[in-house]
Each structure stands twice: as C-alpha cells, then as structure tokens.
N, C-alpha and C positions, 0 to 999 in steps of 0.2 A: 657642442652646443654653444650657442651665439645669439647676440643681440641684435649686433647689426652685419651688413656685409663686410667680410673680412677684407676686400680691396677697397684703402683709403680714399679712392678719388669715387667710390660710390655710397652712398648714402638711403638710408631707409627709416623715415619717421613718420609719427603720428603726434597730430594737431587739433584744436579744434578751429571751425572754418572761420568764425568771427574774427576778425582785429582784439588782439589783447585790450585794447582801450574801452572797445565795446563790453567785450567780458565781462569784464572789471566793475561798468558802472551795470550791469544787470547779472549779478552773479548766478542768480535761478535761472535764466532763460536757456533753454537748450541750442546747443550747438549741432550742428554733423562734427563726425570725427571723421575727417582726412587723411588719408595716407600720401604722404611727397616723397617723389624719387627724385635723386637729384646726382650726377655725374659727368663729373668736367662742365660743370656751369649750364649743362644741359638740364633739364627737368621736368618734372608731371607729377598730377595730383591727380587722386580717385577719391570718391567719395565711398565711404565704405558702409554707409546706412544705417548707422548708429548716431545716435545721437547721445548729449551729455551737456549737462549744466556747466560751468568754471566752477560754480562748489564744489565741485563731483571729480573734476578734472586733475589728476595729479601731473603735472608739466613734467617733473622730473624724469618720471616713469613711464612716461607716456600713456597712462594707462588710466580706466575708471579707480578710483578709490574702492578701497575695500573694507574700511574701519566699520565701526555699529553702526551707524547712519546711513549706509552704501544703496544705491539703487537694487532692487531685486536685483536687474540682470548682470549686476556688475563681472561676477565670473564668467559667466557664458559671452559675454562681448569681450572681456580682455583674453580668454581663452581663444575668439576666432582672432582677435586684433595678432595674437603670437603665432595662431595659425598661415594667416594671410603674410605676416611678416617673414613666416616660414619657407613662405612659395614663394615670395618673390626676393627670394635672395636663391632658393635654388635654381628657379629660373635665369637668375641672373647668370648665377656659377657654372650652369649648365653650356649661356651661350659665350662665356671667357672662354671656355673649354673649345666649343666647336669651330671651324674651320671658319665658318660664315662670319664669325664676329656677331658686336654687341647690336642690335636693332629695338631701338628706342618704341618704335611704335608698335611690334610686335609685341613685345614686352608688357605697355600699357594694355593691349589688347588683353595678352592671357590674363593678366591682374583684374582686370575689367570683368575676366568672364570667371575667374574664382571667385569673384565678390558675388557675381549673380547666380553662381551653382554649379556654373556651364564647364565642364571637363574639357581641359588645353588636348589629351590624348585619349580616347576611350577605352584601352586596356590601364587607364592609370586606375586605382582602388585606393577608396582612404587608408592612410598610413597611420593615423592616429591615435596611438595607446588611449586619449582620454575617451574622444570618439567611442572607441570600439569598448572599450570601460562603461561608459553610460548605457548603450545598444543593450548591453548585457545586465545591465543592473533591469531595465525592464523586462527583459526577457524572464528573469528571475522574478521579478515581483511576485508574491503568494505563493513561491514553492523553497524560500527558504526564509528561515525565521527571522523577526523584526530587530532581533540585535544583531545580527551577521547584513542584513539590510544595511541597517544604518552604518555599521564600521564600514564597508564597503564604500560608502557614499562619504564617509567622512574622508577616508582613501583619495576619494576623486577630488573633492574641494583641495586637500594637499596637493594633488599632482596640478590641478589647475594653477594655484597659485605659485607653486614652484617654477611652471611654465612658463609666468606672465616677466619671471627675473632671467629664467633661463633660458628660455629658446622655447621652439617646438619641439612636442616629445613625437617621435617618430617608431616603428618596432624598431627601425636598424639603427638609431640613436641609443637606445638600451648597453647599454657597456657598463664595465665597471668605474668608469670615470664617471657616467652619470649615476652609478651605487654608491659612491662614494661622497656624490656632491650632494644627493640625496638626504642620506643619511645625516650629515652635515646641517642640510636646512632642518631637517626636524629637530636636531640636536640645541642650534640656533633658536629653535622655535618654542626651545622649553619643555617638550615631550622626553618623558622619562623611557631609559631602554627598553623595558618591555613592552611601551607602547609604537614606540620605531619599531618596535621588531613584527606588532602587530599591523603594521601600514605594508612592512616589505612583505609581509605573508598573506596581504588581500592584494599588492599588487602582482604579487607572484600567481598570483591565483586568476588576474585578467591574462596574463602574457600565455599561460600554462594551456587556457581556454582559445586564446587567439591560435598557439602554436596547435591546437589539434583541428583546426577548424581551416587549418591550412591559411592562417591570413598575415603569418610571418614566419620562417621558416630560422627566426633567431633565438639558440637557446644557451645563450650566457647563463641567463635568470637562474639553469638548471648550476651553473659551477658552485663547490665546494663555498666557495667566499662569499658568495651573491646570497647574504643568509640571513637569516631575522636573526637579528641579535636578539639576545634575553640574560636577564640576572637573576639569581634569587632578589627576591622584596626582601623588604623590614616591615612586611605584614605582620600583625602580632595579633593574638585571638583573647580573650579575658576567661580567668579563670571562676572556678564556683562561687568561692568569696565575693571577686570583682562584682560580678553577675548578681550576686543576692545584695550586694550593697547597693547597687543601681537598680534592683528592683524593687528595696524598701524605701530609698529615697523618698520623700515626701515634699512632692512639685506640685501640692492642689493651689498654691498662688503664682505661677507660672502655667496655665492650662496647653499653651500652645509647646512647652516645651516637655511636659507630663506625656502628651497625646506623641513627640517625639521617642521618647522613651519606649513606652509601649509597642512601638510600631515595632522599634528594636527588636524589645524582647521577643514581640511576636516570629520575628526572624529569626531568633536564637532557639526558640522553643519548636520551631518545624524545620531550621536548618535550609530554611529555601534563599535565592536571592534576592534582592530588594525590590527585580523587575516581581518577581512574584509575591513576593512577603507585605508590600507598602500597596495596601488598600483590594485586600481580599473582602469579599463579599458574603451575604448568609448563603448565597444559591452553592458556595465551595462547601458547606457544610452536608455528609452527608450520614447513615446511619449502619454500620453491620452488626447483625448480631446485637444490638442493645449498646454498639461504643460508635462513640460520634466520633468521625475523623472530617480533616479536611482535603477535598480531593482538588486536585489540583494538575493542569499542564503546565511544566516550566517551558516559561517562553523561549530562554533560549535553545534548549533541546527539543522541544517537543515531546521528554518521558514525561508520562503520567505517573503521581505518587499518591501514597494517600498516609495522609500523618495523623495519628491521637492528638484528638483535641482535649490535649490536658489541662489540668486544674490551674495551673496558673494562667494562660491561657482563657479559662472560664472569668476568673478573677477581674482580667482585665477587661474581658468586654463588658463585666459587671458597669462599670465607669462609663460606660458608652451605650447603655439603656441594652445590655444583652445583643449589641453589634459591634462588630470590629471596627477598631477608629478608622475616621475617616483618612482619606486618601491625602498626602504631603507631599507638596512638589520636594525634589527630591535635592536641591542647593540649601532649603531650608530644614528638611531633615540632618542632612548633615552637619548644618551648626549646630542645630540645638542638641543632638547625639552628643558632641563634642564637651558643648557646654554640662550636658548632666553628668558627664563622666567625670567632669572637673569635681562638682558640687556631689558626687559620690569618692568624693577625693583617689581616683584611679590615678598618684601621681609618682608611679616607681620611673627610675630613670632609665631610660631605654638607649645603648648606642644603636643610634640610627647615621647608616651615609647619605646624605644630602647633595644637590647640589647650585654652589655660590659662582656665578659669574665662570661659567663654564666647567667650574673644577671642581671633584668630588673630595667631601670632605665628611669626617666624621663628627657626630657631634651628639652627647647626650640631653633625649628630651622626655618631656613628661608623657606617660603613657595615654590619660587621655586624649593629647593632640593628636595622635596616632590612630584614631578610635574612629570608624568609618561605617559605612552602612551593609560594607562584608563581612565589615569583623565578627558579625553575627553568627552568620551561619559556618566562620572559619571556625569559631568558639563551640557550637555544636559538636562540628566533626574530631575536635580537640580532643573535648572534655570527654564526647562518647569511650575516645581510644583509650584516653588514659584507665577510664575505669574499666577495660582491658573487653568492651565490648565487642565483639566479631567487625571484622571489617564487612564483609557483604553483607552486616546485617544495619549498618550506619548508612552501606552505600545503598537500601534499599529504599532510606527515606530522603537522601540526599540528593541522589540523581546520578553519583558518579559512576562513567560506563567502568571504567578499570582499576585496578588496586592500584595501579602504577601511577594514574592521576589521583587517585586519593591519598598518597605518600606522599606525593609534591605538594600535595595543597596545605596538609596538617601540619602545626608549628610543637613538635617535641624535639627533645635534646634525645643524643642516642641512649643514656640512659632511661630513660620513660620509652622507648621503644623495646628495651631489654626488659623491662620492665611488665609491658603488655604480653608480652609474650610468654615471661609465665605466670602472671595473671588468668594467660588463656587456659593452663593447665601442659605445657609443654611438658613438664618435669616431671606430672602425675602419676 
C-alpha cells in the first residue's frame, strides 16, 4: 500500500482548483478538487467533481477533513479521491511495465473515464473491499439485527479512513502487512483489544462473503494469525450489598441522576442489555396465570424472554406514576450510573490494566469508575450463580445460547465456582 507513485520522477496529487490567495480570502466558498499528474516536467489535471471549501480542505493530506464539523460526504469523497488515486498509479505502473512505454494522453483519457464511471476494459470488476462492504451492508439491511448493522458500518467508516492514509484497499492488497498495519491504526486510534478484534471479525466476515461469491479468490483473512485479537476485561459485576446500597440511596434532589439509577436497576433486576433494559414500555408488560412479566425481544439476538416483574421493579415505577422511567440517552446514563455508585460509596480498589501512551499498565481504581451500563445485567448473571442457581435456568432469562458463553461472561474466582457446584447438591 501507497500514497503516491513509487517512481520518483512521477507524481500524483490532489488540489483545490482556486489560487491559494483566493481560498484564503473566501474560506467557505467551494472549490472543485483537482487531481495533477505531473512526470519529468510533463503534466495534467482532471477535475474530479467534487467539490470542498479551504475550511474543509486539509492541504497536508490532501484530503476533505474529517474532525465533528466535517461535511456529510467527507468519507465517501476521500474514499473515491484514494480510489481514483488507486487507478492511476496502477495505470501508470501497468504502462512502465509494458513494451509501449508511458502515453501521457492515454493515461489522462483512462483517468478521465474512471472519474465519469466509464470502465478502461470491460472484463475489469470493482476490486474494492469497502465498495463491496457497503453493497453488502444494504443487501443485509432488515435481516440482521440493528447492533450487528451498526458494528458492521462502524467497520467500514474504519477501513475508509484507514484508506484515505494508506492507499486503496484492494481484495489482492489484503495480506498480512496490511493485518498488521491495520491493527496498528486501531491500536493508534485508541480502541481497546476486544474491540480491534471486533473490527477484524466484521471485516473477516465482508472478505469470507466476497470469497464465496466468487469476487476474490484471496484467502489470507482465513490464516491461523490473520485473527481478532481478544483479552479477558476488568469487567467487574456488583455484588448484593453493592446493589442494596445503590438502591437505597436517596437521589430525590438530583432527579435526573435518581431516574439514572433506576434505569440501572431495572437492568439488574431483568438481566437484559441496556439496548433492551433503557426505556421499556407498558405494552412489554404482560400477564400469565395472574404473574405479570415482562416480555421482551432482545435486539441484539432476536431471543424472545419473559422476566417477573418483581417487587422492586414495582417499587420503582412507583416514582414514575406506575411507568417505567423514561428513556436516557445513553452518554448521560453512564455518568450519572458512575456518579451514584460514588455517592453509594462502591469505592473498593480494583487492579485494573489500562492503557497510557501506548503502553499497558496496571493500576488500582475505585470500583465505581469501573461501573458501566452492563455491569447490570453482568451483576445478574453473578449473583444468580453464586447462590448456586441452575445455569440454564439464569440462561433462560438472560438470553445466553450456551453455557460456554455464559462461563466467559460471569465474574467468579474458582472458588465460588467450587462452590456453586455443591450448592447445586453434587455431593448429595
């Protein structure tokens, strides 16, 4: 992967078309972005039908800005600007190679008819991992669930901008140098390992889809190393005490961090995730047999469960005219969780590995920092075990398909697992 052409007497950038002078004194006005060849003093420019402000314009990178302010299309324009960029350096490299030598205005031509759609050979087919990445995300739209959606797409915005520093992604680019450079920029990017490992296991999942569809026949992605990485977390779940301390807490002069809590608990007490737990409805309420549960699809499986709506549970919607608190965007949920777990003083010290400027390091912190909008339903599946409850009978209100994900998921020492066990009556 590359930026520019690797033969120094050839050249490949992008501009915007005004005189810098002019930019400068109208910085909003829109430019076109320009693409110049230029080789042994020879040269040409294309208009590549984009257009971009100098606010917008990053010179260095040639590229639209990408920061919170960024124009909608900013990805999708510097996504084709690395694709275009892509073509014609192999264009280039194609004609160093051949017999014929280098032809300037052929060159300009084929650039010319990439820009407008026009295919240089007609057996050529897009090569495009992000391309054929996007195709697919629509293709998928409504037949897989809204969090597997959104990772997926989150997926693609990575590989876009990864592109815009590293070249075009190609299938037959795919190697373990770009695994490793990969990985690299997420690492750079501040994403902790199990979520790298979640990026390589949805792009694994476009290549896996392209190789059966017959649209590249390169299967690196499948070697032993080409792997999602994963660690165990310093997830940590709260125990009974914890839990009844934070649920006697008395927050009636903080309302919006009271209606935090609760949402919590409500999470704690049905074991569901926050996509499900944070702003259920009365129509989830329903009746058997004279016990009111809450029935519910989790969004991101799609199992259907149905939980006792218990007493405490009743309690709380007491506080909310006999309806479940309202709905919490979910940035402000998690402070104010954080903050009641303080002001329940949850503050044992926890070693947790962290990491500082690339490097991991240990370091002990107070248990409430640590206190998240999963820790709910981790706390559930906990506490159930401890008090040596049946596993398939926790996983029936949890959602989890196999005992073997619900052993990864729950935070006990192997004694409290020796423990459960004969609790269960092993030894009977």
């Amino acid at each position: 992967m590359h930026k520019t052409i690797k033969n120094t007497n050839a050249v490949v950038r992008f501009s915007l078309k005004e005189s810098f002078k002019k930019l400068e004194a109208t910085p909003t006005e829109e430019s076109l972005i320009m693409l110049h060849f230029s080789l042994n003093g020879k040269r040409f420019k294309k208009s590549t039908g984009y257009k971009c402000s100098f606010n917008q314009w990053d010179n260095e990178k040639q590229r639209i800005r990408t920061g919170k302010s960024r124009l909608n299309n900013a990805y999708e324009v510097n996504s084709f600007l690395s694709s275009l960029q892509g073509f014609a350096e192999q264009e280039y490299s194609e004609m160093v190679k051949s017999k014929v030598g280098i032809n300037l205005n052929l060159l300009s031509e084929n650039i010319g008819n990439y820009i407008k759609g026009i295919s240089t050979d007609a057996e050529i087919k897009n090569d495009s991992v992000i391309d054929y990445a996007e195709k697919l995300q629509v293709s998928k739209k409504g037949t897989i669930n809204i969090t597997t959606y959104r990772s997926n797409n989150q997926t693609i915005n990575l590989l876009i901008r990864f592109e815009v520093n590293y070249g075009r992604l190609t299938f037959d680019s795919i190697n373990m140098e770009f695994y490793r450079h990969f990985v690299r920029f997420l690492d750079e990017e501040g994403y902790s390992v199990n979520t790298i490992g979640k990026h390589i296991k949805n792009l694994k999942t476009f290549l896996n889809d392209a190789l059966l569809n017959g649209q590249t026949s390169n299967v690196i992605f499948k070697n032993k190393n080409f792997k999602a990485p994963k660690e165990i977390t310093n997830e940590i779940y709260l125990d009974d005490d914890e839990i009844n301390a934070l649920a006697t807490l008395d927050l009636s002069d903080n309302p919006q961090m009271q209606q935090a809590r609760d949402i919590f608990l409500i999470g704690y007490y049905t074991g569901q995730r926050v996509s499900d737990y944070n702003g259920l409805s009365e129509n989830s309420i329903v009746n058997f047999d004279g016990q009111d549960f809450i029935k519910l699809k989790q969004k991101k499986t799609g199992n259907e469960v149905n939980i006792p709506l218990r007493t405490e549970i009743v309690k709380i919607r007491e506080r909310y005219d006999n309806k479940f608190p309202p709905k919490m965007s979910e940035p402000v949920l998690r402070r104010h969780i954080k903050s009641a777990a303080c002001k329940a003083k949850i503050n044992e010290k926890i070693k947790t590995t962290i990491k500082e400027e690339g490097k991991k390091i240990d370091k002990m912190i107070p248990k409430y920092k640590l206190v998240k909008t999963h820790t709910a339903r981790r706390s559930f599946c906990t506490n159930l075990y401890k008090k040596g409850k049946p596993v398939q009978q926790i996983m029936l209100f949890s959602g989890h398909k196999t005992e073997r994900e619900f052993y990864k998921y729950i935070r006990i020492e192997s004694e409290q697992k020796a423990l459960h066990i004969v609790k269960s009556g092993f030894f009977d």
